[in-house]
C-alpha positions in Angstrom: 113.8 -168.6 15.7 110.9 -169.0 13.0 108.3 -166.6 14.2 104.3 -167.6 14.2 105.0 -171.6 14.7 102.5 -173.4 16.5 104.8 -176.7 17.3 102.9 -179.1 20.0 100.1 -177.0 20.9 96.4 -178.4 20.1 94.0 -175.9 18.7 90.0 -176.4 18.3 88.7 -174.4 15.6 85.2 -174.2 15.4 82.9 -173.3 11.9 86.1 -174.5 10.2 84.3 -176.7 7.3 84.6 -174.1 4.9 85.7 -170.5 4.8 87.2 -168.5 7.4 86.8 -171.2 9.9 88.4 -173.6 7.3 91.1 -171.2 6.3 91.9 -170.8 9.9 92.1 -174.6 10.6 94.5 -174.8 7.5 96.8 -172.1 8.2 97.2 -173.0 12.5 98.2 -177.2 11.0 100.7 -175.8 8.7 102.1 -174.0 11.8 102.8 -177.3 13.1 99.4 -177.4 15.6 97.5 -180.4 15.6 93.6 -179.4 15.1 90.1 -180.4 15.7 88.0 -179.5 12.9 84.6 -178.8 14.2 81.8 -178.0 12.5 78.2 -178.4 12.0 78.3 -180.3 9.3 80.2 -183.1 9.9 80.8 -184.3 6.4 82.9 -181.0 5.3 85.0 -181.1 9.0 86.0 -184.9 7.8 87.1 -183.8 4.4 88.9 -181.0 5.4 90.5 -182.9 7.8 91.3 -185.7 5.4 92.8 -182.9 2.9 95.1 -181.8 6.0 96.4 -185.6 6.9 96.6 -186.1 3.4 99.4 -183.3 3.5 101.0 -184.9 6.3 99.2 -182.3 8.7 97.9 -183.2 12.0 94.1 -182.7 11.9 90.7 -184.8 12.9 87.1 -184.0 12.8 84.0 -183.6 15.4 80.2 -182.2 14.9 79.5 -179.0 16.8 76.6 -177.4 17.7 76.4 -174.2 19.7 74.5 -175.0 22.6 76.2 -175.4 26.2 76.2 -179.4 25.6 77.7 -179.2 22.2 80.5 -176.6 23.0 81.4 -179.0 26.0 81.4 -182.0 23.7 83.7 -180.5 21.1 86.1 -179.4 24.1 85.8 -183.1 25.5 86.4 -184.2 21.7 89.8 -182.7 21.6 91.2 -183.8 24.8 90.5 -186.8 24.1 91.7 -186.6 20.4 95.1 -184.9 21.7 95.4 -185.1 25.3 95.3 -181.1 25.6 93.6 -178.4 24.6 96.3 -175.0 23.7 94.2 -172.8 21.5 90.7 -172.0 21.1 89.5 -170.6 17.8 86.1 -169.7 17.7 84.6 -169.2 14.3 81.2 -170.6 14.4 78.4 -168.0 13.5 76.1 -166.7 11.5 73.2 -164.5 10.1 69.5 -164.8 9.1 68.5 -161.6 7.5 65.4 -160.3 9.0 64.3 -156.8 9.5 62.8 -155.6 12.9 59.1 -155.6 11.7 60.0 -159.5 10.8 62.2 -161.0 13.4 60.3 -163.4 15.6 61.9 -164.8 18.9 63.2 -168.1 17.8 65.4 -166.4 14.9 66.5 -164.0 17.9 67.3 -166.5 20.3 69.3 -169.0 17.1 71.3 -165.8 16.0 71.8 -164.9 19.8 72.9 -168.4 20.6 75.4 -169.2 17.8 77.2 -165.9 17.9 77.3 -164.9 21.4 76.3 -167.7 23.8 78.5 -169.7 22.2 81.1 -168.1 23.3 80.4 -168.1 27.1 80.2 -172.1 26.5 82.8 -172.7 25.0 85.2 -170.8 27.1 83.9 -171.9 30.3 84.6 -175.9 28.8 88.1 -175.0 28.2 88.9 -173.1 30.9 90.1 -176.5 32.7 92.5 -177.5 29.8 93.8 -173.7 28.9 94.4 -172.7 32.5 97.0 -175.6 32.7 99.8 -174.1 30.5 98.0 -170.9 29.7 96.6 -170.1 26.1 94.8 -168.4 23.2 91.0 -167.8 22.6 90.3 -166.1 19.4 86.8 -165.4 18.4 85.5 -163.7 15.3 83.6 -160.8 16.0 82.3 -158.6 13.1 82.6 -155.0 11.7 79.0 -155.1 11.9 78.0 -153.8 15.4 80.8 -153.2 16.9 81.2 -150.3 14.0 78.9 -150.1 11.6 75.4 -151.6 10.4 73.7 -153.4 7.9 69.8 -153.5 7.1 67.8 -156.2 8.1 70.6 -157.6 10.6 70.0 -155.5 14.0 69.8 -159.2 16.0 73.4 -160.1 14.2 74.8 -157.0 15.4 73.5 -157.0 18.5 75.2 -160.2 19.0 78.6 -159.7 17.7 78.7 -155.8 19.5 78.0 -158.0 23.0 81.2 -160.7 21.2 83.5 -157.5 21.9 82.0 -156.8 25.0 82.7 -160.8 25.8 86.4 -160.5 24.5 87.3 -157.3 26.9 86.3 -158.7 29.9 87.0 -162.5 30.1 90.9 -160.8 28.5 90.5 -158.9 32.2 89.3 -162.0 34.2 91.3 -164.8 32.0 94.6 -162.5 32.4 96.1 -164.2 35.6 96.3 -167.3 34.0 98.3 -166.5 31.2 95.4 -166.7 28.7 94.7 -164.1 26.5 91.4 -163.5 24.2 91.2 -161.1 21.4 89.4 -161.4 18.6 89.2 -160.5 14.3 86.5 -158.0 13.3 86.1 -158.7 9.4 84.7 -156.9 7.0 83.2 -158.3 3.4 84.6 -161.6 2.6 83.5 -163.4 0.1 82.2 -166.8 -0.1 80.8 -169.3 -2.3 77.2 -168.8 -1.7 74.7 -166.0 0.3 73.1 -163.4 -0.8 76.2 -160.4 -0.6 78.4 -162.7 -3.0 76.3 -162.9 -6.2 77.9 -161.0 -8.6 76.1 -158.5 -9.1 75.9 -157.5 -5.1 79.2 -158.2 -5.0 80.5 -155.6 -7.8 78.6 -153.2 -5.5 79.9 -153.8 -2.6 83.8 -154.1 -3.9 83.1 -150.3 -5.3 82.9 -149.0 -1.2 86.2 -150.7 -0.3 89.4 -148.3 -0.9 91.2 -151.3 -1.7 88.8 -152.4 -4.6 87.9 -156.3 -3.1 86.6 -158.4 -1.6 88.5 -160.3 1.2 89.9 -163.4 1.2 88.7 -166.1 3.9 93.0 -166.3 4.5 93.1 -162.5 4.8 91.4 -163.1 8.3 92.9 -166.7 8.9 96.3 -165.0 9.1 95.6 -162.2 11.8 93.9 -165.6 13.7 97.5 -167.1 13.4 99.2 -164.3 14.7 96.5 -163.6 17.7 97.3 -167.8 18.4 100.9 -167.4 18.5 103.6 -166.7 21.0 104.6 -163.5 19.3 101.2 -162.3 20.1 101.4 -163.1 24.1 101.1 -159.4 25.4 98.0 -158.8 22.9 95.1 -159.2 24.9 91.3 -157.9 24.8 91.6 -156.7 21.3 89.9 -157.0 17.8 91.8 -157.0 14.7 90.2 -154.7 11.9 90.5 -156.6 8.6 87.8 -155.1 6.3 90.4 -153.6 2.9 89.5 -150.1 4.7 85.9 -150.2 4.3 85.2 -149.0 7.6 87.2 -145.6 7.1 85.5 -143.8 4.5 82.8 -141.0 6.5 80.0 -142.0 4.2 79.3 -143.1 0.8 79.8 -139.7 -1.1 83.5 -140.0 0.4 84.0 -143.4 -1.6 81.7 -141.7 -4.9 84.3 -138.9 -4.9 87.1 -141.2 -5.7 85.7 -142.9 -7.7 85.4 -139.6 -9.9 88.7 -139.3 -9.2 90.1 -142.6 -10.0 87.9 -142.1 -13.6 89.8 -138.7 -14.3 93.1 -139.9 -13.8 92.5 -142.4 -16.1 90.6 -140.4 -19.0 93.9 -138.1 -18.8 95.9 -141.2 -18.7 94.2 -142.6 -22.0 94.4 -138.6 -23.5 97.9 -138.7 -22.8 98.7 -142.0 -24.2 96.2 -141.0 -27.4 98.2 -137.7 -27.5 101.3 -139.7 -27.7 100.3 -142.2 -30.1 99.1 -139.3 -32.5 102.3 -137.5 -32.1 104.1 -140.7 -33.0 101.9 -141.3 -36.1 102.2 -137.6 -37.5 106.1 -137.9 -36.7 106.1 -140.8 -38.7 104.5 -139.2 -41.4 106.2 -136.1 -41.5 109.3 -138.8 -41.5 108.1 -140.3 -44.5 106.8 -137.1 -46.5 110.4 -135.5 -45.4 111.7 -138.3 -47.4 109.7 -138.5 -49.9 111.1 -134.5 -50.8 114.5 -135.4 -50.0 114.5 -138.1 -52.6 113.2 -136.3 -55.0 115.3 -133.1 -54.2 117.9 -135.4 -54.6 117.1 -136.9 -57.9 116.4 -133.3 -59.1 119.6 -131.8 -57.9 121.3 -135.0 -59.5 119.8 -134.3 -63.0 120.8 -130.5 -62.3 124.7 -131.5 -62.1 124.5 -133.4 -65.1 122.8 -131.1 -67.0 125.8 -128.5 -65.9 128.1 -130.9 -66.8 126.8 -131.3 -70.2 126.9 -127.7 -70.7 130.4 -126.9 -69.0 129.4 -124.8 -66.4 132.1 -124.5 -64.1 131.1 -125.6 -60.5 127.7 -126.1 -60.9 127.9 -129.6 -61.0 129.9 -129.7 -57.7 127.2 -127.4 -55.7 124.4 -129.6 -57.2 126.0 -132.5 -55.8 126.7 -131.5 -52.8 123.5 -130.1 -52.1 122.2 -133.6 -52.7 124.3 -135.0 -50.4 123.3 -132.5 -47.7 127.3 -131.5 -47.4 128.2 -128.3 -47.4 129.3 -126.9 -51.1 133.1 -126.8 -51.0 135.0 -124.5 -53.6 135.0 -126.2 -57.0 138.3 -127.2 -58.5 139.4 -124.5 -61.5 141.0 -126.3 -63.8 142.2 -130.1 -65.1 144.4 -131.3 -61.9 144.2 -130.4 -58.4 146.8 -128.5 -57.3 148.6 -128.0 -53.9 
């Protein structure tokens, strides 16, 4: 059996022109689902969709806005695109930053409508089509509100703390019909534009995350393929956690501390290494210079044995030599032939 395949269901994934929602899209086709690729911009659903058919994937492309008419229309796309509606995916959200003292009630009610009303839409459009053969809904909540909280966003966290809220109870009412609904709570992924992935903000943020990055738009695409899959079927009215730990640290000073530590390990790593690469070099040296005396012992214990020789002393010639060669002085012969 090959765990995690999606063979002849139909999933809708909505926000899937680029990022997570795009990931998503990608890696539920290459589990053998064919997908609607909704998104509010039409123009990036149609070319990711092209890049999936390209690749022999099945995948087509609809508009979607978040209003109860344009969550119904993206349901009513894919039925009619694929006859059946398996697995909802719902990706669609956003924020506009605005502190408390700024936020005005239309930028309330936007926020409020994409990332939480949205969700009562959709669902109740699919109900019809999911209740059928029973399915998946998987929505992406957020670490912020549910867990923690971010400056300047109280309307975005309101809204994705009421997405978990959403995900626990339709799991409890949606259970009898064999459709479950859990969601992904990610932490800081990074994208190709907004404010929290210039570089600079970025760098800053990566230094609070005990795994050292930023996420990947795939690192939450694959807990989304294994909520949508059969091995997931007894999984129901949860959220997935996929922040690189971010959320475990008690506070800041918690992160600064190691930090300090990760810095000490490596000045001692560098010392030790430096301490190594001295030892080498003096070794070498005292190689060389150890040499350097041996040769010239040797040349001067050389001269020595011929000196003896030239003035007949017996045996000196023999320990000279043998002190040059480092070999033990054995006794001298006494006289013209060796004798047994």
């Amino acid at each position: 059996m090959n765990p995690f395949r999606l063979d002849g269901k139909v999933a809708l994934v909505t926000g899937a022109g680029r990022g997570i929602g795009a990931a998503a899209a990608t890696r539920l086709a290459e589990a053998g689902a064919a997908v609607l690729v909704a998104n509010r911009t039409r123009a990036d659903a149609d070319a990711l969709a092209d890049a999936l058919a390209a690749r022999g994937l099945q995948a087509r492309a609809t508009g979607f806005t978040a209003d109860e008419a344009g969550c119904g229309q993206a349901v009513a796309d894919a039925l009619a695109a694929y006859g059946r509606l398996d697995l909802l995916i719902h990706n669609a959200g956003g924020c506009p930053w605005a502190r408390l003292d700024e936020l005005d009630s239309d930028t309330l009610e936007r926020t409020l409508a994409l990332n939480l009303k949205s969700c009562f839409w959709l669902t109740r459009a699919a109900l019809p089509a999911l209740k059928a053969r029973g399915g998946r809904i998987v929505v992406t909540s957020s670490v912020t509100g549910p867990r923690v909280a971010m400056l300047a966003a109280a309307h975005y966290a309101a809204a994705k703390a009421g997405v978990n809220g959403f995900i626990r109870t339709a799991a409890l009412e949606l259970a009898p019909h064999r459709i479950t609904v859990n969601g992904v709570e990610p932490g800081f992924v990074a994208k190709d534009r907004g404010r929290l992935s210039q570089p600079a903000t970025r760098a800053r943020l990566e230094r609070y995350i005990p795994l050292g990055a930023a996420g990947r738009p795939d690192d939450i695409a694959y807990a989304m393929l294994f909520l949508a899959s059969d091995e997931a079927g007894w999984i129901t009215g949860q959220t997935i956690v996929v922040d690189g730990g971010m959320t475990l640290p008690e506070s800041g000073q918690v992160m600064e501390d190691a930090w300090l530590q990760a810095q000490a390990a490596a000045d001692a790593a560098a010392r030790t290494a430096g301490g190594a690469d001295e030892a080498a070099a003096t070794g070498a040296a005292t190689v060389a210079a150890t040499g350097a005396a041996t040769d010239a012992a040797t040349d001067a214990a050389i001269g020595g044995a011929v000196a003896a020789a030239a003035d007949g002393a017996p045996g000196a010639a023999h320990r000279a030599a043998a002190a040059a060669s480092g070999a033990p002085a054995a006794p001298p012969p006494t006289g013209g032939a060796h004798r047994p």
